[in-house]
Residue frames relative to the residue before (quaternion, step in Angstrom):
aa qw qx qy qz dx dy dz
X 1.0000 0.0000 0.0000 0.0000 0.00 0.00 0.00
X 0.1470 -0.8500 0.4821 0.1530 3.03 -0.50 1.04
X 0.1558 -0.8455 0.4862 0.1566 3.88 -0.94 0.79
X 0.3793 -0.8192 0.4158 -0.1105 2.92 -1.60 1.54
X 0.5200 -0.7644 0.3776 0.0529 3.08 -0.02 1.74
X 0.2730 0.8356 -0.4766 0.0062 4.23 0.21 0.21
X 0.0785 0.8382 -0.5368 -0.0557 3.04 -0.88 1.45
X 0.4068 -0.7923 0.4537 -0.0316 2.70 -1.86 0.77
X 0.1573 -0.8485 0.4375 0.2527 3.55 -0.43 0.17
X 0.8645 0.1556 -0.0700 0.4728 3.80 1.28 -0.62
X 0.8086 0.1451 -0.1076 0.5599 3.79 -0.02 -0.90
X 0.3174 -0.7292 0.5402 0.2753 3.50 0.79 -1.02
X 0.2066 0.7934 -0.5560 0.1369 4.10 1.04 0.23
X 0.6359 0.5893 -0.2862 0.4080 3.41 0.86 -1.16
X 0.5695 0.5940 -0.2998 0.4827 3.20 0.95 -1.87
X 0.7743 0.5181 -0.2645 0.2491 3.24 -0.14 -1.38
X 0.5820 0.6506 -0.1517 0.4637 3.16 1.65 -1.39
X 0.5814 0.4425 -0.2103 0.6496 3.56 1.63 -1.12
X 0.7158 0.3808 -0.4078 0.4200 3.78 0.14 -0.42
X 0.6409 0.5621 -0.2913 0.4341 3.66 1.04 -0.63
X 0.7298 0.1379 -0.2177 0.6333 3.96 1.16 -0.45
X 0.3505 0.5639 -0.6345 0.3958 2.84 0.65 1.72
X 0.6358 0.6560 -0.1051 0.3929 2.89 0.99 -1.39
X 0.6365 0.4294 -0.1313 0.6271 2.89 1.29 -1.31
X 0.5194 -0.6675 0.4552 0.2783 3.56 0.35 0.58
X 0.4457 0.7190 -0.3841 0.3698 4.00 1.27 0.43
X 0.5951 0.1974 -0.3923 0.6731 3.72 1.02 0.53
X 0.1254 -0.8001 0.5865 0.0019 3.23 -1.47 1.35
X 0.8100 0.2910 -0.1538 0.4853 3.04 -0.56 0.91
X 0.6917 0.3756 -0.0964 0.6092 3.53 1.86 0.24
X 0.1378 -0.8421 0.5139 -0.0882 3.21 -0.79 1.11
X 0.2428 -0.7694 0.5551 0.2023 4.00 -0.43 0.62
X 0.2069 -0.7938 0.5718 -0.0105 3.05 -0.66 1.72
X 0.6873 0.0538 0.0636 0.7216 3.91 0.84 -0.62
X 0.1869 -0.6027 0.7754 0.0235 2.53 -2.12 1.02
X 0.0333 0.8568 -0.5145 0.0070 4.05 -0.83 0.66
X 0.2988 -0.8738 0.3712 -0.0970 2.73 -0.31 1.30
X 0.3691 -0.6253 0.5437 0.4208 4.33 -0.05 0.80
X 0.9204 0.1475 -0.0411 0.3599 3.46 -0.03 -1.28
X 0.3454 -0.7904 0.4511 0.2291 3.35 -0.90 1.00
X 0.4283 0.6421 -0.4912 0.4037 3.23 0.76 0.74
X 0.5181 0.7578 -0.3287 0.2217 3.22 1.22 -1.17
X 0.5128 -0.6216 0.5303 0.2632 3.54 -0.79 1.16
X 0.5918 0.4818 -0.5121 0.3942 4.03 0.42 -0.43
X 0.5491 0.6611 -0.4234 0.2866 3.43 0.53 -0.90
X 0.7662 0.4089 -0.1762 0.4635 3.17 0.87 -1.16
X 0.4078 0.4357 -0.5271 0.6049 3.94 1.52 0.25
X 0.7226 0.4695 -0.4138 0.2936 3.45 -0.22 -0.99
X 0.7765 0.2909 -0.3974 0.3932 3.42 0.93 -0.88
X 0.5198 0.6083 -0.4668 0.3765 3.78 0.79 0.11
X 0.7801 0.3366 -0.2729 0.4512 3.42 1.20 -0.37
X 0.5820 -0.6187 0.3735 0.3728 3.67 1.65 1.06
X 0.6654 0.3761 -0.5460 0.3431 3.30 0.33 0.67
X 0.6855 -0.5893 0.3856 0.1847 3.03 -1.64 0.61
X 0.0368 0.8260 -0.5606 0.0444 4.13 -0.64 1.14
X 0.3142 -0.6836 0.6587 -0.0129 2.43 -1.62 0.63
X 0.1816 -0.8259 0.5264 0.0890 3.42 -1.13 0.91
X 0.1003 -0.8505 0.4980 -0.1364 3.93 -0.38 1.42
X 0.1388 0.8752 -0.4628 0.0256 3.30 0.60 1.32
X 0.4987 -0.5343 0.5594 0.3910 4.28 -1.06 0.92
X 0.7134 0.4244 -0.4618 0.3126 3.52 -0.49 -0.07
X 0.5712 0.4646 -0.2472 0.6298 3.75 1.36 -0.75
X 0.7594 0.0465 -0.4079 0.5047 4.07 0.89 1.03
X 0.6737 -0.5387 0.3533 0.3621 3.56 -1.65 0.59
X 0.7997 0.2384 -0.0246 0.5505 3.18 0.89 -0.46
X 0.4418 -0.6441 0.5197 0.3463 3.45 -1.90 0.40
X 0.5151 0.5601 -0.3983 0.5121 3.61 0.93 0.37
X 0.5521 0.6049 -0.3260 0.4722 3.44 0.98 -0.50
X 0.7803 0.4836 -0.1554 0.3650 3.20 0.85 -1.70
X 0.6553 0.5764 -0.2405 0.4249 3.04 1.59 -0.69
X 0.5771 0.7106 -0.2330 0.3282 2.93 1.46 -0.53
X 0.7679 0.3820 -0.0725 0.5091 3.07 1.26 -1.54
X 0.6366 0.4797 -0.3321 0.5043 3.25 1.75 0.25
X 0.5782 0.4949 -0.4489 0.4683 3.29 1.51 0.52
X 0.7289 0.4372 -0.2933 0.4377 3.22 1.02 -0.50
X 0.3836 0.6449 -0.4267 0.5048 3.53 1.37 0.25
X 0.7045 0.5492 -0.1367 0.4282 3.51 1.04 -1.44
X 0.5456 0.5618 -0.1615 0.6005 3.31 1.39 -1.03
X 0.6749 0.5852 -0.2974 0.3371 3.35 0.28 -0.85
X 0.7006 0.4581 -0.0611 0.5437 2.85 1.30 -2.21
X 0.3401 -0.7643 0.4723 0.2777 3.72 0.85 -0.44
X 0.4697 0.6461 -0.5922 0.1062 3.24 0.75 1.14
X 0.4668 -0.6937 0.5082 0.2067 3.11 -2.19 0.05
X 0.7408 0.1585 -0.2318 0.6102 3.06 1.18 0.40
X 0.0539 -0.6631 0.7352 0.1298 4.09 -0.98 0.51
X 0.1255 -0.6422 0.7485 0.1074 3.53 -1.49 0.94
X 0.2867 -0.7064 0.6145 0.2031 3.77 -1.01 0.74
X 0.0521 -0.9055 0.4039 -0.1189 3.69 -0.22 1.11
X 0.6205 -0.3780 0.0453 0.6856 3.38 1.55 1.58
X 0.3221 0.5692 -0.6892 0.3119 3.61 0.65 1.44
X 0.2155 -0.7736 0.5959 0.0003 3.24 -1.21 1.33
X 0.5340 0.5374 -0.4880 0.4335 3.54 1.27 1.61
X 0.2624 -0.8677 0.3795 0.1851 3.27 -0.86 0.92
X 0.6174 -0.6494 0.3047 0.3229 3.40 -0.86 1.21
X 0.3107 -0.6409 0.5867 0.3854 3.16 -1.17 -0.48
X 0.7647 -0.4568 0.2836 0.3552 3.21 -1.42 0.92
X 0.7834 0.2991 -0.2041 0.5051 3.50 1.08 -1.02
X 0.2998 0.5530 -0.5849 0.5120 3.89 0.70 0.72
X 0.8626 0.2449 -0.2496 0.3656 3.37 0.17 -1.56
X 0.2810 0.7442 -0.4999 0.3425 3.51 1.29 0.17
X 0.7881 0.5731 -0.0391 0.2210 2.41 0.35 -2.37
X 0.7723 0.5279 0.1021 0.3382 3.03 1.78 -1.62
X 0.4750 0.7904 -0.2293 0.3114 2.70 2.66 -1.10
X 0.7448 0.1220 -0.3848 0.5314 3.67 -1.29 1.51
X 0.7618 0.4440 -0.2567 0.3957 3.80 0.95 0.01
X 0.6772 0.3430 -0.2632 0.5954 3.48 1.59 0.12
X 0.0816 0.7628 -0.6383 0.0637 3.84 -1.02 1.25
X 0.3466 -0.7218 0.5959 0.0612 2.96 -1.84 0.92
X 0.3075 -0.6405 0.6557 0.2556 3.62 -1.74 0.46
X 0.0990 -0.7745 0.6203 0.0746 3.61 -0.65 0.82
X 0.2943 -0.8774 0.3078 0.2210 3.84 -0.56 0.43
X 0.3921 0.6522 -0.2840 0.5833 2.98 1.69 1.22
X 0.3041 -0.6464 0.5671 0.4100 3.79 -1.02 0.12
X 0.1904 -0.7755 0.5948 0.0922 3.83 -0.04 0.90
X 0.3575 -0.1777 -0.8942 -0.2025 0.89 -2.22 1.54
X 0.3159 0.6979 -0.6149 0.1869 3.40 0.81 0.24
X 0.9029 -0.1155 0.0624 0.4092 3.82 -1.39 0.49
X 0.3651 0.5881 -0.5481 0.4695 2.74 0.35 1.88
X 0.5414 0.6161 -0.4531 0.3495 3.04 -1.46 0.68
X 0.6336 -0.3172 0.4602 0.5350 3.71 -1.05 -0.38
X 0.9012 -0.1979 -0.3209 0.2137 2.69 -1.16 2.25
X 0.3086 0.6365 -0.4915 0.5080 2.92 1.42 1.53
X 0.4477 0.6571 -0.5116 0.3257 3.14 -0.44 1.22
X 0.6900 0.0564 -0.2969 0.6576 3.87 -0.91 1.01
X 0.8909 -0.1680 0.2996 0.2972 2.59 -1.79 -1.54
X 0.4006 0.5685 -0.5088 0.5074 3.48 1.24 1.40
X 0.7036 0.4878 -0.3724 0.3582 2.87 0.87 -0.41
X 0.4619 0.7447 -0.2419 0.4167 3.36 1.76 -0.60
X 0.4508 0.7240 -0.2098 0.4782 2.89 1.47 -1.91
X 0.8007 0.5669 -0.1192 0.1528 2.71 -0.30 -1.82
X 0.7335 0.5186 0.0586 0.4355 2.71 1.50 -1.33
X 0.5137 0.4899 -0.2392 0.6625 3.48 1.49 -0.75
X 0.7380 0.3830 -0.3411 0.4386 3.26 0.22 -1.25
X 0.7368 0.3372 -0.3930 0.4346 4.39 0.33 -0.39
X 0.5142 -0.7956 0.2659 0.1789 3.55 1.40 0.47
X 0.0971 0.8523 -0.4860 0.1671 3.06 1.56 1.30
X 0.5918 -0.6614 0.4123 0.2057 3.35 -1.55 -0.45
X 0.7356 -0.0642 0.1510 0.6572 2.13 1.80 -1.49
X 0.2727 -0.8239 0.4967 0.0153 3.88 -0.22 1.22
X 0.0261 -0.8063 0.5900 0.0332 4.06 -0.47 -0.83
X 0.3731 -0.5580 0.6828 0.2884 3.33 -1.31 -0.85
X 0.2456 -0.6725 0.6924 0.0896 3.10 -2.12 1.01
X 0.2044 -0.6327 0.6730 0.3241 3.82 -1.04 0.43
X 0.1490 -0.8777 0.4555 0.0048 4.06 -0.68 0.30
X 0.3420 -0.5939 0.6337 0.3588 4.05 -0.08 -0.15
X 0.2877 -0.7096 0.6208 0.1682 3.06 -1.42 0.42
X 0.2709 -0.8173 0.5078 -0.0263 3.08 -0.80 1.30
X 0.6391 -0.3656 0.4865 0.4704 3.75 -1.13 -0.17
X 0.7307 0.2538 -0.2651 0.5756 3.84 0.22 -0.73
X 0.6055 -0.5236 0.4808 0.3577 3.70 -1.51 0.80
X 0.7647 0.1412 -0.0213 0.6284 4.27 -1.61 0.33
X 0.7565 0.4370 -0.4765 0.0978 4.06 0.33 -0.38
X 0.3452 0.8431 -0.3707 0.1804 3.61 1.24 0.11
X 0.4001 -0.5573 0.3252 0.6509 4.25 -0.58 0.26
X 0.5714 -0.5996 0.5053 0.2421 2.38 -2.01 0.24
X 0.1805 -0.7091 0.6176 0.2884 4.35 -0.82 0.63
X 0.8840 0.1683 -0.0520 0.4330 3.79 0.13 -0.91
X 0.1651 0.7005 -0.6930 -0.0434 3.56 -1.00 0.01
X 0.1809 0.7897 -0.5827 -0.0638 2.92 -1.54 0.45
X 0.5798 -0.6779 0.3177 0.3215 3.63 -1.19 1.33
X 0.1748 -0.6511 0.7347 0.0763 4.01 -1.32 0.53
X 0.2137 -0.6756 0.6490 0.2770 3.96 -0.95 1.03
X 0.6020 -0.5200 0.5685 0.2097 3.59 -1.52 0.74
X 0.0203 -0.8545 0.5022 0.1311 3.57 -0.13 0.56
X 0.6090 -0.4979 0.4259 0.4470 3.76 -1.12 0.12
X 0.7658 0.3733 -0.3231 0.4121 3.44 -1.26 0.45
X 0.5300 0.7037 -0.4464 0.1571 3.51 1.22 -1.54
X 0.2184 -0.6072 0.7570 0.1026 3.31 -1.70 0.27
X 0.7868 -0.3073 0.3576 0.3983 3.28 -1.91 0.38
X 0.8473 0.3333 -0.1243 0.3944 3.35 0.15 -1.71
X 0.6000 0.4201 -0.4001 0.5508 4.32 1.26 -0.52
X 0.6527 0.4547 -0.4392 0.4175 3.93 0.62 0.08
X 0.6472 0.6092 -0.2706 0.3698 3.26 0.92 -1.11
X 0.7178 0.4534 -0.1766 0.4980 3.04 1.56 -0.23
X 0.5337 0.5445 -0.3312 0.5558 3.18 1.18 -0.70
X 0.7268 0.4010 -0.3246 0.4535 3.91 0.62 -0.82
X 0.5608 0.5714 -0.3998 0.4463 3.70 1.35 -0.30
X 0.6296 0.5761 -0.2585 0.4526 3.49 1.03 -1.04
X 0.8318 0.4488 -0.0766 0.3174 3.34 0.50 -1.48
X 0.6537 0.3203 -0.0092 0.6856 3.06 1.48 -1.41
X 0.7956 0.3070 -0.3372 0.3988 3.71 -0.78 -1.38
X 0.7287 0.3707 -0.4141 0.4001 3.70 -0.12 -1.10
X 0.6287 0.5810 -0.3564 0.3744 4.15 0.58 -0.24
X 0.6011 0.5824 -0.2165 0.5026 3.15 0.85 -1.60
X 0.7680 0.5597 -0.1641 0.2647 3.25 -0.31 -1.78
X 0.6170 0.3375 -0.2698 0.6577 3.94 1.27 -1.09
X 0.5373 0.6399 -0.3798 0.3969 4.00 0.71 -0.75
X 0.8103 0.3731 -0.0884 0.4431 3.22 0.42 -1.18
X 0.6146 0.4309 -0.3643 0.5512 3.60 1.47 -0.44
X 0.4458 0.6872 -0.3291 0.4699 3.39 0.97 -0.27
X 0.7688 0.3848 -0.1451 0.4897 3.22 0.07 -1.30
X 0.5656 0.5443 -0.3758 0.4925 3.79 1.10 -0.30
X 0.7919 0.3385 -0.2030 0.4660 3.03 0.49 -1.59
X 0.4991 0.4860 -0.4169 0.5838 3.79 1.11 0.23
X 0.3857 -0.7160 0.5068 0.2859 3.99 0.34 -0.14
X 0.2341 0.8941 -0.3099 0.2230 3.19 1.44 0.35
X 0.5440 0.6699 -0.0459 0.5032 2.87 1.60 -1.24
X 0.0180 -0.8235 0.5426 -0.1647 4.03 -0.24 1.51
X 0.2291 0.7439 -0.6261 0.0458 4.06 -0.21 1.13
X 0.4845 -0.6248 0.6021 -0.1110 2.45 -2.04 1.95
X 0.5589 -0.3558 0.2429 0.7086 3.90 0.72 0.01
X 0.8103 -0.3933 0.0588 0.4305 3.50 -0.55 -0.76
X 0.3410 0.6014 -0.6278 0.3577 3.38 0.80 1.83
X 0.0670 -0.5838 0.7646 0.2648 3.52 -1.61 -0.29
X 0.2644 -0.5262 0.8031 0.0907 2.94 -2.01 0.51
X 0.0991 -0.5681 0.7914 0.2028 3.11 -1.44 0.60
X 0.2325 -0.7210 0.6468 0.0875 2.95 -1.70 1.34
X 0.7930 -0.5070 0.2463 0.2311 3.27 -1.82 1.18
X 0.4256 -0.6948 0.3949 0.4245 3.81 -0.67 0.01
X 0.7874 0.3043 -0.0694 0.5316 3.53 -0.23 0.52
């Protein structure tokens, strides 16, 4: 059984999305042992504790450095024995040597079909922004490894959201949470914690059951 580390930085939607196809019996072979959160204010905290699991709160300002932070958040991880950390609207950035340290064991949801709007200062509802405003059609979400560069890891999932008339920053941002993030995201932890999961430089394959 592999355990799965989810961090977070605000509402926790994603989280929640992962605690729900748990429940539902829709991540095999994986279990969410800790949730950790930059900010203790953060509304996940309070999913996590309704759903009995155990958090922890690990804020960048309380070290000198982003290497620091990474540090003590690997050895938190270590501690806890996990095998997989999914970053799930955490809005700190690693250091290069976390994700060294971490590399095939740490994915992200990005709310875009990358590489579209991604990167340094893509994130929430800029990235949305972003979008409306270059007048796409259609946008989505990527699930991704996390790599040394920011959104540049392979990619495991994508999936396509139609742009609708009228939209705004905040009725898309949702529509791509609904449609895309909350699906993807348990799909793709799954498939980790199934070993399912096959990187080629910067492809994955999802291999077959059996």
């Amino acid at each position: 059984m592999v355990k799965i580390a989810v961090m977070v930085s605000g509402g926790g939607t994603n989280l929640q999305a992962l605690i729900d196809a748990e429940t539902r019996g829709e991540i095999r072979n994986g279990e969410i042992s800790a949730v950790i959160s930059s900010s203790p204010d953060a509304y996940a905290l309070e999913r996590a504790k309704c759903a009995f699991i155990p958090s922890y709160v690990l804020r960048r300002r309380d070290f000198g450095s982003a290497e620091a932070y990474g540090e003590a958040l690997a050895e938190m991880l270590e501690q806890l024995g996990i095998g997989l950390v999914v970053l799930a609207g955490f809005m700190t950035v690693l250091s290069p040597a976390f994700c060294r340290r971490f590399e095939g064991r740490i994915i992200n949801i990005h709310p875009s079909l990358i590489p579209s709007f991604c990167g340094p200062g893509f994130y929430g509802l800029h990235v949305h922004e972003a979008a409306l405003a270059k007048g796409v059609k259609v946008t989505g979400a990527t699930v991704h490894f996390v790599s040394e560069v920011v959104d540049g890891g392979a990619i495991i999932l994508q999936k396509a959201v139609a742009v609708q008339p009228g939209d705004t920053p905040e009725t898309l941002q949702r529509r791509v949470m609904e449609e895309a993030e909350w699906q993807l995201l348990p799909r793709a932890v799954s498939l980790f914690c199934e070993g399912r999961l096959q990187t080629q430089g910067n492809l994955v394959n999802i291999l077959d059951v059996g």
